[in-house]
PyMOL CGO cylinders between C-alpha atoms (Angstrom):
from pymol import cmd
from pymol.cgo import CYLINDER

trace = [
    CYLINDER, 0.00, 0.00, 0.00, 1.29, 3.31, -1.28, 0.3, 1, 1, 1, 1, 1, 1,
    CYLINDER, 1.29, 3.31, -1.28, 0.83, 6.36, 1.27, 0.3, 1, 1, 1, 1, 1, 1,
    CYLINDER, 0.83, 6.36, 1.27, -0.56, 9.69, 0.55, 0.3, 1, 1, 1, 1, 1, 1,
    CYLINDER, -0.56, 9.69, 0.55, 1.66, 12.36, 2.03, 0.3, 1, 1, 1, 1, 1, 1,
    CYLINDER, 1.66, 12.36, 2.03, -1.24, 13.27, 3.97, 0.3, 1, 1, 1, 1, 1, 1,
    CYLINDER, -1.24, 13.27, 3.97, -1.75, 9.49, 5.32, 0.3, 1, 1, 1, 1, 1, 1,
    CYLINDER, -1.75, 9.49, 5.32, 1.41, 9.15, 6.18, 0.3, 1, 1, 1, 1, 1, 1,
    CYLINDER, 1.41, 9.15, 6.18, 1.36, 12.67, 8.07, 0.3, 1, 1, 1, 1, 1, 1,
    CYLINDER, 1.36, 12.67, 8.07, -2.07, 11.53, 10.29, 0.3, 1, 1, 1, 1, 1, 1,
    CYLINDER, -2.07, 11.53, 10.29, 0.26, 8.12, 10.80, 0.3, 1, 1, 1, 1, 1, 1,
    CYLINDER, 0.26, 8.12, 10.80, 3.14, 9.92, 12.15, 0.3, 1, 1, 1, 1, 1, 1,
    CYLINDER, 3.14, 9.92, 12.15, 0.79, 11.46, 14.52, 0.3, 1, 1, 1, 1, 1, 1,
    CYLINDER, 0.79, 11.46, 14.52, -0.74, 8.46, 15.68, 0.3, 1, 1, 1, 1, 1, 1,
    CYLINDER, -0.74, 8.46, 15.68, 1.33, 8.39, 18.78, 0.3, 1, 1, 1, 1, 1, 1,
    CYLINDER, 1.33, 8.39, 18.78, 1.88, 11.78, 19.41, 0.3, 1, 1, 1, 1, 1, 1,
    CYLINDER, 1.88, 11.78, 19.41, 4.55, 11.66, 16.51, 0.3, 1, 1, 1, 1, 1, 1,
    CYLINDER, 4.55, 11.66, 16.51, 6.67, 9.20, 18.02, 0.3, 1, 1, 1, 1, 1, 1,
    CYLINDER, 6.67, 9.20, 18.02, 7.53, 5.04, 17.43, 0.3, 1, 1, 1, 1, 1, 1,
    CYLINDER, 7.53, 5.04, 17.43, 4.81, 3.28, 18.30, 0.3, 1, 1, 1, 1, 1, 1,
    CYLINDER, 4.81, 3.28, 18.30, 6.99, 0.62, 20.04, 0.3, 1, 1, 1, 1, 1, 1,
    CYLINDER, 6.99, 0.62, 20.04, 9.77, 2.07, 22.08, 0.3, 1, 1, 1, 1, 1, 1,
    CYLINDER, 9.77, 2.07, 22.08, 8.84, 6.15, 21.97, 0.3, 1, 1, 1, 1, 1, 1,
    CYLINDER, 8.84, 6.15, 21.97, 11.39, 7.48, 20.39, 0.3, 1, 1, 1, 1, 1, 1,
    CYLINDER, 11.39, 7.48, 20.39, 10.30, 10.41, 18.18, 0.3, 1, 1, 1, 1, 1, 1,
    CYLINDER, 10.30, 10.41, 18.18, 10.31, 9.87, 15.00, 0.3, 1, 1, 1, 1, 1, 1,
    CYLINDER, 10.31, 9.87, 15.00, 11.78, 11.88, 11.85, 0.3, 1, 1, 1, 1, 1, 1,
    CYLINDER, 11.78, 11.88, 11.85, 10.39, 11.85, 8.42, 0.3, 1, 1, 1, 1, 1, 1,
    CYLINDER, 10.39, 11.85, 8.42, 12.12, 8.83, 7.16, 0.3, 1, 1, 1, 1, 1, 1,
    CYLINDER, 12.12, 8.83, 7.16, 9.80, 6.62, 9.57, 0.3, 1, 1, 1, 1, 1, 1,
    CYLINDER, 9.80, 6.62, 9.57, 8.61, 3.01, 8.52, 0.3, 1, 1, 1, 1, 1, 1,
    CYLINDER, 8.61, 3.01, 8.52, 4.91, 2.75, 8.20, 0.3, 1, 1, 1, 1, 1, 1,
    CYLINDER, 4.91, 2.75, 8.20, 4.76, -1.26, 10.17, 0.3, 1, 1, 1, 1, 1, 1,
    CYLINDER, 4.76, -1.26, 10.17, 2.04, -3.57, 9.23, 0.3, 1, 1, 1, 1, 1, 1,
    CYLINDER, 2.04, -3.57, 9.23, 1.11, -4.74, 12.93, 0.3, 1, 1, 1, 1, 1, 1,
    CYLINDER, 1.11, -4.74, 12.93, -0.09, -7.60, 11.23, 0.3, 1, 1, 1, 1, 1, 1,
    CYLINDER, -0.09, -7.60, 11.23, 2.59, -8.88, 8.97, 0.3, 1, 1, 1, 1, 1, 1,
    CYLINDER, 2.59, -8.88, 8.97, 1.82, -8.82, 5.04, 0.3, 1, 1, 1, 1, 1, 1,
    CYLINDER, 1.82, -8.82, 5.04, 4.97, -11.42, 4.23, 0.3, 1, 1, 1, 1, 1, 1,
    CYLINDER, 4.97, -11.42, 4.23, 6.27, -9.89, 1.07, 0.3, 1, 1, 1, 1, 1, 1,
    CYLINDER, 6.27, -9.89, 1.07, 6.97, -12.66, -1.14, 0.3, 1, 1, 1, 1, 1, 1,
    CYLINDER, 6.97, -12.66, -1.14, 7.55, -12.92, -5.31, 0.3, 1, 1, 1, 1, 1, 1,
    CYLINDER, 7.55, -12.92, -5.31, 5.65, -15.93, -5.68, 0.3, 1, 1, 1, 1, 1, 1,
    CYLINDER, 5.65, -15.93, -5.68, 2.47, -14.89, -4.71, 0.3, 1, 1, 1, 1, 1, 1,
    CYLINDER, 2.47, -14.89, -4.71, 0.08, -12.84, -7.12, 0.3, 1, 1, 1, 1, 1, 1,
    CYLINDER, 0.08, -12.84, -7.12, -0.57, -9.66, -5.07, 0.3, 1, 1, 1, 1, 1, 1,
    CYLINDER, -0.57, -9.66, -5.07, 3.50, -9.92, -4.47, 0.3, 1, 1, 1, 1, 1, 1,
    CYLINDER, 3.50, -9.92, -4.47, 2.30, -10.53, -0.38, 0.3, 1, 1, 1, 1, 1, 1,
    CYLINDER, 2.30, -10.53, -0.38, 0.96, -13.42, 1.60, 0.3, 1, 1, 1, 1, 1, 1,
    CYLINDER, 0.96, -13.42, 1.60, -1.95, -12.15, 3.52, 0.3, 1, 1, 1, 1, 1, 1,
    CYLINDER, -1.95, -12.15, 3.52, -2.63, -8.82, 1.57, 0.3, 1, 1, 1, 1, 1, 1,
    CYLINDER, -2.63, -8.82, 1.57, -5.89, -8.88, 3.67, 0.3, 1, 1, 1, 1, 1, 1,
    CYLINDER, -5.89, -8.88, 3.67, -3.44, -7.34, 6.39, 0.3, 1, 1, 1, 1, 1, 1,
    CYLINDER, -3.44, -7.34, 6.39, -2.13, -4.15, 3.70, 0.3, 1, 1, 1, 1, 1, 1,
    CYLINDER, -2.13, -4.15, 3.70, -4.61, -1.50, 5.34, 0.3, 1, 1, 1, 1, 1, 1,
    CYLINDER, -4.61, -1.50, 5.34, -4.15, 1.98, 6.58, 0.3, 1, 1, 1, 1, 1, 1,
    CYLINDER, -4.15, 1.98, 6.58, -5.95, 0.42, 10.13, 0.3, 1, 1, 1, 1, 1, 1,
    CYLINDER, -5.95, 0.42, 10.13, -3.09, -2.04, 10.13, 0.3, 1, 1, 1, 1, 1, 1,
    CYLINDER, -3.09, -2.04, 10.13, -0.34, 0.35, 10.46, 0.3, 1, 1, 1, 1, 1, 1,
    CYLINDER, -0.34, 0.35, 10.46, 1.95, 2.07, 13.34, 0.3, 1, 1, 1, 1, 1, 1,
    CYLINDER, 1.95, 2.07, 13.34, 4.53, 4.21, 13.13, 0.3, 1, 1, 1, 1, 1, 1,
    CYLINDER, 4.53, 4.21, 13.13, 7.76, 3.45, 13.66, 0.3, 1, 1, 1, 1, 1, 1,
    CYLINDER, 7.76, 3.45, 13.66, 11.34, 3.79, 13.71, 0.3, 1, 1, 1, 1, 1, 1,
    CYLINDER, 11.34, 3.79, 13.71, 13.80, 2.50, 11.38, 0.3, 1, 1, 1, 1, 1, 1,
    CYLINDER, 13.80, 2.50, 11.38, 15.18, -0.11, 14.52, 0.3, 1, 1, 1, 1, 1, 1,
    CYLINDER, 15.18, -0.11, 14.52, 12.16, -1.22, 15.65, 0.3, 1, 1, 1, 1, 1, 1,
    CYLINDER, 12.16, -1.22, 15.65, 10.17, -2.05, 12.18, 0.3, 1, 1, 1, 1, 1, 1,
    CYLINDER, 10.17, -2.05, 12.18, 13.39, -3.78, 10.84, 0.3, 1, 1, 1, 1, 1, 1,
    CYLINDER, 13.39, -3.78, 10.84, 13.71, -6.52, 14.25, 0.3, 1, 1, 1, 1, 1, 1,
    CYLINDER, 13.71, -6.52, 14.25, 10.41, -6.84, 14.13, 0.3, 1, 1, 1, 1, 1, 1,
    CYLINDER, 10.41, -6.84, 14.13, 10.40, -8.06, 10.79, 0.3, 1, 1, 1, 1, 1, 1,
    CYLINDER, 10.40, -8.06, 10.79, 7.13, -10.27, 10.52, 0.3, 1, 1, 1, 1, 1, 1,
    CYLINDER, 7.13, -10.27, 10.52, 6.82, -10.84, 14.01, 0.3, 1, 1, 1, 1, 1, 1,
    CYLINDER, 6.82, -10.84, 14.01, 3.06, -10.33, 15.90, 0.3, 1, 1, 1, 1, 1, 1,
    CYLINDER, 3.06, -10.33, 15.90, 3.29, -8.10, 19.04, 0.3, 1, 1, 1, 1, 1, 1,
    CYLINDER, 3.29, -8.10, 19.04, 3.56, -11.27, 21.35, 0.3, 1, 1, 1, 1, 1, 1,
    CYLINDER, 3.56, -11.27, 21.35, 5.92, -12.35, 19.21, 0.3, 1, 1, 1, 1, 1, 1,
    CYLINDER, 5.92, -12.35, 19.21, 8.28, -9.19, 19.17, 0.3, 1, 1, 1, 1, 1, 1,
    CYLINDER, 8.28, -9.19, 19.17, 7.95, -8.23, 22.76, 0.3, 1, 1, 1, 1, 1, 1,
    CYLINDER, 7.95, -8.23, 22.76, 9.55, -12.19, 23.44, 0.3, 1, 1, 1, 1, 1, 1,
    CYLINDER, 9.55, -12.19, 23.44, 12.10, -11.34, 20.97, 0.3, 1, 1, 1, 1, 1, 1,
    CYLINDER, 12.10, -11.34, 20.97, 12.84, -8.42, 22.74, 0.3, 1, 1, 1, 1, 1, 1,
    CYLINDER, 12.84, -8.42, 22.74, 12.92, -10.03, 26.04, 0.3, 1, 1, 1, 1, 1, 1,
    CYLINDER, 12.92, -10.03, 26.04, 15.50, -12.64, 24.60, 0.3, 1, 1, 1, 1, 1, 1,
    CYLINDER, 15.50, -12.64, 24.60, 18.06, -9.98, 23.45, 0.3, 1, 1, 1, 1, 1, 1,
    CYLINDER, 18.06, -9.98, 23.45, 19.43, -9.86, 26.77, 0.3, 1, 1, 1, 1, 1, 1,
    CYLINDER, 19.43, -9.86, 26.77, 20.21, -13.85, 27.06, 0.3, 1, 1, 1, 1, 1, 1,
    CYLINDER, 20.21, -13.85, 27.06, 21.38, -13.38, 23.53, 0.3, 1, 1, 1, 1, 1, 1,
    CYLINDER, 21.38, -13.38, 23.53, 24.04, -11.13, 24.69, 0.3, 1, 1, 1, 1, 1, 1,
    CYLINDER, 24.04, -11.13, 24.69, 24.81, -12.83, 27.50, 0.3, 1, 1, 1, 1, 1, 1,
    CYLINDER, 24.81, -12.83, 27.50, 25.17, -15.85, 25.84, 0.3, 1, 1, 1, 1, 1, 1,
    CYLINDER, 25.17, -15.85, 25.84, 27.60, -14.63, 22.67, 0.3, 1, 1, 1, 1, 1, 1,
    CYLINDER, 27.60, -14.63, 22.67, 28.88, -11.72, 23.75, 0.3, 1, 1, 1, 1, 1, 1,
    CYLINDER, 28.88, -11.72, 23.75, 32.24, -10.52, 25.65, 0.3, 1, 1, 1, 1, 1, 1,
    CYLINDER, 32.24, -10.52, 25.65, 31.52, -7.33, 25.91, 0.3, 1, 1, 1, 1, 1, 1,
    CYLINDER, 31.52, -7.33, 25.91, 28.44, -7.57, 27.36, 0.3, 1, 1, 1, 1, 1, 1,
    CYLINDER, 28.44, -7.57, 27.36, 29.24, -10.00, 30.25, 0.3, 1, 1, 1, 1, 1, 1,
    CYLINDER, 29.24, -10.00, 30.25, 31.93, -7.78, 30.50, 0.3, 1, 1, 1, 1, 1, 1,
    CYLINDER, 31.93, -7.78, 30.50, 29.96, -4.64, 31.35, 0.3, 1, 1, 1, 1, 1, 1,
    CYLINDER, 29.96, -4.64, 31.35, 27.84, -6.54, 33.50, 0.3, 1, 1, 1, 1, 1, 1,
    CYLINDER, 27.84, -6.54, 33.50, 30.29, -7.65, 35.59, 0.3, 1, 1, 1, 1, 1, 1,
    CYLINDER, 30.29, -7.65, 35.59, 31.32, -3.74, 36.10, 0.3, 1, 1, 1, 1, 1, 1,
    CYLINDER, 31.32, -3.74, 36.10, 28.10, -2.71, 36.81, 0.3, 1, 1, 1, 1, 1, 1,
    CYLINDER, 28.10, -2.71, 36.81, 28.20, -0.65, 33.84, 0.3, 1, 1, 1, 1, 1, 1,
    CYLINDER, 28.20, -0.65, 33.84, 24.56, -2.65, 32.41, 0.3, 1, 1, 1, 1, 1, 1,
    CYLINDER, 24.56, -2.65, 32.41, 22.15, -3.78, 35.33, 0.3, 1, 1, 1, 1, 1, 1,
    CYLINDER, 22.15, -3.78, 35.33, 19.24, -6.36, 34.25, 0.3, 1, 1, 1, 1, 1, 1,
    CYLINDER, 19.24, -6.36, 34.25, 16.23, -6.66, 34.91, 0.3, 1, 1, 1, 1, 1, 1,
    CYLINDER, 16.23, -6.66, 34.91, 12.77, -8.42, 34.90, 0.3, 1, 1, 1, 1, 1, 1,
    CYLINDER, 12.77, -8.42, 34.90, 10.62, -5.49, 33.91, 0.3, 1, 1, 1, 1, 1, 1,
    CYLINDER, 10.62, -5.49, 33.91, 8.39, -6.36, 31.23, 0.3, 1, 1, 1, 1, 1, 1,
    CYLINDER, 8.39, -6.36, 31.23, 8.23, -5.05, 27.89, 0.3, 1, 1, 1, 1, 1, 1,
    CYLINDER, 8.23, -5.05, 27.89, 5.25, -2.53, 28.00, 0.3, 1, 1, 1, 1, 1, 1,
    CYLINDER, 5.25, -2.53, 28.00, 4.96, -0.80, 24.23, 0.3, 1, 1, 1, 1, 1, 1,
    CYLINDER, 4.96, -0.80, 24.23, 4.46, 3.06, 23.77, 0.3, 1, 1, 1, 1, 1, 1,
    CYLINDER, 4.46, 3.06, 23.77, 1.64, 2.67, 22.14, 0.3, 1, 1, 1, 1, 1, 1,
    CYLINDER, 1.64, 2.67, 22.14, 0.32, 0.66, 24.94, 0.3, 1, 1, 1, 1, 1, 1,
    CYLINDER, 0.32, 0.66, 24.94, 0.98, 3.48, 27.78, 0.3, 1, 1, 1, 1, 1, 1,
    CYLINDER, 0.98, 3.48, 27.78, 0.11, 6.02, 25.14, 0.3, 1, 1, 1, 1, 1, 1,
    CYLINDER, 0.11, 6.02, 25.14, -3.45, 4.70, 24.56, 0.3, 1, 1, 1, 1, 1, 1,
    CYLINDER, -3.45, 4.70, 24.56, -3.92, 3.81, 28.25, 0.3, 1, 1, 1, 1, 1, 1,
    CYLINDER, -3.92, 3.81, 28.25, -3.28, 7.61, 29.02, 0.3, 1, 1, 1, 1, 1, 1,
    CYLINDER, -3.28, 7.61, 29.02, -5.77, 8.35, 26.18, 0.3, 1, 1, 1, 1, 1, 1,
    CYLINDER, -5.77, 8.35, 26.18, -8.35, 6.56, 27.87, 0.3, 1, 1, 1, 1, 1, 1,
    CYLINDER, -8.35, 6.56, 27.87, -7.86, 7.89, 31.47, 0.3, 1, 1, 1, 1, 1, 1,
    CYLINDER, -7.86, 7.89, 31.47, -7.97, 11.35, 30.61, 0.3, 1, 1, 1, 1, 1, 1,
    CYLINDER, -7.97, 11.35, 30.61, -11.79, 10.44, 29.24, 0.3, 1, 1, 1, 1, 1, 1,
]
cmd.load_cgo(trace, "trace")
């Protein structure tokens, strides 16, 4: 699907112009993500598996980092990806267990909460 500048304008605004995943504010080269992944692939006719999901009502704003490691993940899925990164690093890398050792990175077993999920729970209370 093929934005209209002013589509993706009201998108970038969604969230109080700012990645619907982790906050960050976002600057005009910002991804439009299908929530709902639309699997690009050749083979298929429409050039996507599930083009059902290709809507404006199935897209967030986001930043470049977020939209790309979420690749065609759900949002169950990419908040347990994003809980695994630390064990990933822990796992393969040096540096990290370095820096943990030193204090310099402390863990933790917060949750991942979204933006968009605070952001539209602040919506509602103001109400």
């Amino acid at each position: 699907m093929k934005l209209s500048k002013t589509q993706r304008l009201e998108l970038k605004k969604m969230f109080g112009g700012r990645c619907a995943y982790c906050g960050e504010i976002l600057n005009d080269r910002f991804h439009a993500d299908h929530v709902e992944a639309i699997y690009r692939d050749k083979y298929y006719p429409s050039g996507m598996f599930k083009p059902h999901h290709d809507t404006i009502d199935n897209l967030f704003p986001s930043c470049a980092p977020c939209n790309l490691f979420k690749m065609t993940y759900n949002i169950e899925q990419f908040r347990y990806e994003l809980k695994m990164q630390t064990e990933r690093a822990k796992r393969s890398s040096n540096n990290y267990r370095t820096a943990l050792r030193f204090g310099a990175i402390v863990e933790t077993q917060k949750p991942i909460v979204f933006y968009f999920e605070t952001y539209l729970q602040n919506v509602s209370e103001s109400k």
